[in-house]
N, C-alpha and C positions, 0 to 999 in steps of 0.2 A: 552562451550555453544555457544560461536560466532562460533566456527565452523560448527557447528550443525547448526545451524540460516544461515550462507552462503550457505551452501550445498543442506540444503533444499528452500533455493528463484535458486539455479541454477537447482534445479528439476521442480521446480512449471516452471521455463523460457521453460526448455524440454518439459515441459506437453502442454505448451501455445503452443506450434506447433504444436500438434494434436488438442487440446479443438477449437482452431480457423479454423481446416479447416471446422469442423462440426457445428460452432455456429458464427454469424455475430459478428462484435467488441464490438458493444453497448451492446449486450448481455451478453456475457464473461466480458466488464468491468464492468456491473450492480451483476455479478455472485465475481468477486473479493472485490467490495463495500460491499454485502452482508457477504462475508468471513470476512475480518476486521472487519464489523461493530460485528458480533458473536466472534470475537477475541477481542475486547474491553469489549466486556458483560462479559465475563470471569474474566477482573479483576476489575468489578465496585464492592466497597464493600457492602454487605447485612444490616450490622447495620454502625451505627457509628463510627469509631476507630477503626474498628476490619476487619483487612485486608484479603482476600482469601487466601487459601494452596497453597502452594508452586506448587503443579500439577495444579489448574489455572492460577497460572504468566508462565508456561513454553507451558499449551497450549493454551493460551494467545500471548503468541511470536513467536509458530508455525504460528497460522495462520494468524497474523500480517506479517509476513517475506512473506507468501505466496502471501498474497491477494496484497501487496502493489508491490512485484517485478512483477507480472503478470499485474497487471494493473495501475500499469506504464509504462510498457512497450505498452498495447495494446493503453491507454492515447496516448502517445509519435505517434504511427500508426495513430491514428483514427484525430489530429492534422497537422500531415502532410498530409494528404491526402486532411484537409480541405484548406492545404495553397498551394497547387497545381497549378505551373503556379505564382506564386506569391515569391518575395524573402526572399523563407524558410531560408535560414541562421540566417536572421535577427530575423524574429521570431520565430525561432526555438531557438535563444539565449534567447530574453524575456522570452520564457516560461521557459526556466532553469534557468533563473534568479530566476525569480517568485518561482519555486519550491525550490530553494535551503533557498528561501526568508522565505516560509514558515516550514521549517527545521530548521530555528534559532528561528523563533518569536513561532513555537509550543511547546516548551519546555520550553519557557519562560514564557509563557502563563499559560501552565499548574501549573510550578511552585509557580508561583503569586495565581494564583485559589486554590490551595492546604495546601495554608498557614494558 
């Protein structure tokens, strides 16, 4: 299944080459937002205790995989372009700090919430 989940965030990166030359970045990253945010609704449960099929956790992951390697990527664009003339090294580290920061504290998060 990880491989599955790799191969397709390196398809959605391919596709992001065509989808941006026909649609500005803000567009495309509001178009990835809305893809994740429909691949979270897939695994929010209906009742109580009682958790979605097994075909919502996997197209759940699809387009989780999709939406976040694309727009991350167009993110990561649309940020340097803001720090243009200015020394992007340094804040080009902050911001992967930052994201990696919220890659430990969101699982953490969740877990706490879930209990």
């Amino acid at each position: 299944s990880t491989g599955v989940l790799g191969i397709t965030c390196i398809l959605s990166l391919i596709g992001l080459q065509f989808v941006s030359k026909v649609f500005n970045d803000r567009a495309v990253l509001a178009a990835t937002a809305l893809i994740m945010a429909i691949g979270y609704a897939f695994n929010v449960p209906l009742k109580s205790g009682v958790f979605p099929p097994e075909w919502c956790f996997f197209t759940a992951s699809g387009l989780t995989s999709i939406g976040y390697a694309a727009g991350t990527a167009v993110l990561l664009a649309i940020y340097s372009k803001i720090l243009e003339g200015l020394d992007q090294g340094t804040f080009m580290g902050w911001f992967s700090a930052a994201c990696s920061t919220a890659r430990i504290i969101g699982p953490l998060a969740s877990s706490y919430l879930l209990q």
